[in-house]
C-alpha positions in Angstrom: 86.7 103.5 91.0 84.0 101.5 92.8 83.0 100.2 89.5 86.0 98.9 88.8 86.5 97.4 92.3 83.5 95.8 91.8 84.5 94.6 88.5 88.2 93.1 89.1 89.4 93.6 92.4 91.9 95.4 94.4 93.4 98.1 91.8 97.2 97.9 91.6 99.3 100.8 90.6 103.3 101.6 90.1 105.5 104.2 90.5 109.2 105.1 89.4 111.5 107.0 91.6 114.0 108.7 89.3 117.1 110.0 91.6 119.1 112.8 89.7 122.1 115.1 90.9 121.6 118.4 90.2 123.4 121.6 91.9 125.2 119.4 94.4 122.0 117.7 96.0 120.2 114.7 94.7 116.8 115.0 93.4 113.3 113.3 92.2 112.0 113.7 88.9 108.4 114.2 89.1 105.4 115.4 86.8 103.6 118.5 87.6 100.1 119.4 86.3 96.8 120.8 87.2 94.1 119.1 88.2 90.2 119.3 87.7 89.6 122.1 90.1 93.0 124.3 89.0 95.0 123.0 91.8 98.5 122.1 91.0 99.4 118.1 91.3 102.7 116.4 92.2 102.9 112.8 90.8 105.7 110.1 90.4 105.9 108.7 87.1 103.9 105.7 86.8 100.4 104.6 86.8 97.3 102.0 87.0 98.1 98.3 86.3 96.0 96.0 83.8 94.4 93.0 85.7 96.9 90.7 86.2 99.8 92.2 84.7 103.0 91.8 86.2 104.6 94.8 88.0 107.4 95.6 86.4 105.8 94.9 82.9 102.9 97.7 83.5 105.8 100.0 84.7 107.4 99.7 81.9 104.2 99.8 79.6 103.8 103.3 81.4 107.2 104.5 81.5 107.7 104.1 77.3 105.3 107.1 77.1 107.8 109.2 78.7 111.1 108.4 78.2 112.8 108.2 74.8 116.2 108.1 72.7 117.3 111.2 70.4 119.6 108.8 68.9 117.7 107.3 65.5 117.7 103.3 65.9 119.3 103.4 69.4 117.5 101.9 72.2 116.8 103.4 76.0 116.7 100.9 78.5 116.1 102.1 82.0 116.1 99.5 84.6 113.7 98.7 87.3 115.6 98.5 90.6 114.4 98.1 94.4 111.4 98.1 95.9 111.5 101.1 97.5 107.7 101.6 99.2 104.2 99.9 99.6 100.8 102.2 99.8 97.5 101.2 100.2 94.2 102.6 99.8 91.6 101.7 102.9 88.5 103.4 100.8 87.4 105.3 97.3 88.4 108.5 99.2 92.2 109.4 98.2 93.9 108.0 101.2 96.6 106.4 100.8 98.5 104.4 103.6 102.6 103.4 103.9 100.5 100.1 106.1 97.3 98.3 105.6 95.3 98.6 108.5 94.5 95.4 110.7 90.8 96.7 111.0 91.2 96.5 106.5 90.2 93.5 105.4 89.6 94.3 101.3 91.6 97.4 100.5 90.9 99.6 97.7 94.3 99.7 95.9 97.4 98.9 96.9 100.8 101.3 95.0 103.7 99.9 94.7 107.1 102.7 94.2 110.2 101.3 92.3 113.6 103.0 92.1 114.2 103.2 88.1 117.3 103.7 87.1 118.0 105.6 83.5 121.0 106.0 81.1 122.5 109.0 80.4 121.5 109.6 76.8 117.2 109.3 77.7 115.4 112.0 77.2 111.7 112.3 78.8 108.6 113.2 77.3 105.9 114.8 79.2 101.8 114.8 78.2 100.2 118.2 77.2 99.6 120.2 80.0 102.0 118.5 82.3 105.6 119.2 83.2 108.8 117.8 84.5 110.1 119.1 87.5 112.9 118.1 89.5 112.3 117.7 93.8 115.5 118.3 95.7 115.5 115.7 98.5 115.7 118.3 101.6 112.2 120.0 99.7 110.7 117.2 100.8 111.6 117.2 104.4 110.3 120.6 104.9 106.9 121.1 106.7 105.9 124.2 105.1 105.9 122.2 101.8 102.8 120.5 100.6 103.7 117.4 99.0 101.7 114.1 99.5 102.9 111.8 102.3 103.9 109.5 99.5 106.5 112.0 97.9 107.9 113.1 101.3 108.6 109.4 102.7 110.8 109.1 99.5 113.9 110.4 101.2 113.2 107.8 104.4 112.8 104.6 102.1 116.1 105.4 100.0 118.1 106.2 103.6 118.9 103.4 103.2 121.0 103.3 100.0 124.6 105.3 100.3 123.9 107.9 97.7 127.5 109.4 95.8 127.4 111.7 93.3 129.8 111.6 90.6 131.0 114.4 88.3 131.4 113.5 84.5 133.6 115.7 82.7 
């Protein structure tokens, strides 16, 4: 990463907050893997930017890995809502901050969290070795949970959206 600093700059990153109703409760999709040391990792969708590539162009870039159309010829087209969240990175450790600090004066990174909206008919795709698993919002609240500060400010920065669920039959 300091390489790369070094190199171009402040690194720039998205993420995509997928709200779903499921069982009565709204949820967050989210990948699930294991990292280097076997340890189980929570992640939004989403990922590193190219230098200077628009936001929501790199978001999408990323998001056409995972999300895809059963129907032969027919197109998927999520859209990229609201700003939901800011996070910055203070230092190459793995920090990550909902503020810059005044004392920061070149930050590392700075991860910028979208609310994506999806059709019905998508159907996501994960990488080898990772899975899809759905968060339900009051998960995240709880303190015996270990999620990263990132994934448990979600429900706070959508409090502010009036969420209805709707029943298709």
């Amino acid at each position: 990463m300091k390489k790369k600093y070094d190199e171009h700059g402040i690194r720039r990153s998205v993420r995509a907050v997928f709200l779903i109703h499921s069982h009565g409760h709204p949820h967050i999709l989210c990948r699930q893997r294991r990292d280097s040391t076997g340890a189980i990792e929570v992640d939004l969708f989403g990922g590193t930017l190219q230098p200077e590539e628009p936001e929501k162009d790199g978001l999408n870039r990323k998001l056409r890995k995972y999300i895809f159309n059963p129907t032969v010829g027919a197109k998927c087209e999520w859209v990229i809502e609201d700003l939901l969240s800011i996070w910055w990175r203070p230092n190459f450790d793995d920090t990550m901050l909902p503020y810059l600090p005044p004392h920061v004066t070149r930050p590392r990174e700075c991860m910028k969290v979208y609310q994506v909206i999806v059709p019905e008919k998508c159907v996501f795709v994960t990488e080898p070795g990772e899975e899809m698993i759905a968060i339900p919002l009051f998960d995240l609240l709880r303190e015996e949970v270990n999620y990263s500060p990132m994934l448990k400010s979600i429900p706070s920065a959508i409090s502010r959206f009036a969420l209805t669920c709707y029943e298709l039959s």
